[in-house]
N, C-alpha and C positions, 0 to 999 in steps of 0.2 A: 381493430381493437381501439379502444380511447386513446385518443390520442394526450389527454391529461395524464394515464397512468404509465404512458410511454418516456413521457416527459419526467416525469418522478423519479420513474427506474433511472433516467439518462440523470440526472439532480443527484443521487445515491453513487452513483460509480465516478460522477465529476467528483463530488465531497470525497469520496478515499482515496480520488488521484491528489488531490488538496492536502490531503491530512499525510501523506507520504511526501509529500516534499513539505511539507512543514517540517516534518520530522527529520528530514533529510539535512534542512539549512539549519537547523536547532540544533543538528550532533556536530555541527563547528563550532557552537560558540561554548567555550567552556564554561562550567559549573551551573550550567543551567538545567542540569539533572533534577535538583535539589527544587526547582520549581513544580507549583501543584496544574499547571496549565500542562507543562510536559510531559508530567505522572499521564493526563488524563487521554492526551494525543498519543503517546507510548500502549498506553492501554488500549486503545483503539485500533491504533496500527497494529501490535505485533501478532494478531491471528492473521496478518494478511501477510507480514515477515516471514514469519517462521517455517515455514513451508523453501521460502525463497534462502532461506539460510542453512536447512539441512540438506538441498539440493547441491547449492555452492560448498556444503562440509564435504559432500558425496563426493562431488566430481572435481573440486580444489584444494584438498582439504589445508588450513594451516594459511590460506592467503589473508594479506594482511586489508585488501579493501575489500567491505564489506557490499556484494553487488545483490544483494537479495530486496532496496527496492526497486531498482531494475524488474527483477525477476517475479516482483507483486505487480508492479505494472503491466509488466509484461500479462501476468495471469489474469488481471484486471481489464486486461485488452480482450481476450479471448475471451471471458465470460459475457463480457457485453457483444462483442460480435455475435456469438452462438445463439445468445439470449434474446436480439433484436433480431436474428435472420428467421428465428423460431415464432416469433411475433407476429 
């Protein structure tokens, strides 16, 4: 396969490991909710959240640290392994 459209795909799944820890080190600092950079990185992360947060309701419910992007990464890892072994 092209090796440029290999590259792309691996450019797309590096950007949403980027955009989850941005998001990660951004829900330390307080009141920067109210930022429209945040809104936009929020909005972009949480379809890849949400999944990893109704898992951890499932199986922990009521725990106080929130591990679901762990658990995006984590599914982030698996879609690229499958995705490239498929290639």
């Amino acid at each position: 396969m092209n090796v440029l459209f290999l590259k792309v795909i691996n450019a797309i799944f590096n950007l949403a490991e980027l955009s989850i820890f941005i998001e990660v080190i951004l829900s330390w600092i307080p009141n920067i909710r109210e930022n429209e950079l945040t809104r936009i990185i929020h909005s972009i992360n949480e379809p890849f959240l949400k999944p990893g947060r109704y898992i951890q309701e499932r199986l922990l419910p009521n725990l106080m640290v929130d591990f679901s992007p762990m658990i995006a990464l984590f599914i982030i890892y698996l879609i690229r392994r499958v995705l490239f072994t498929i290639l």
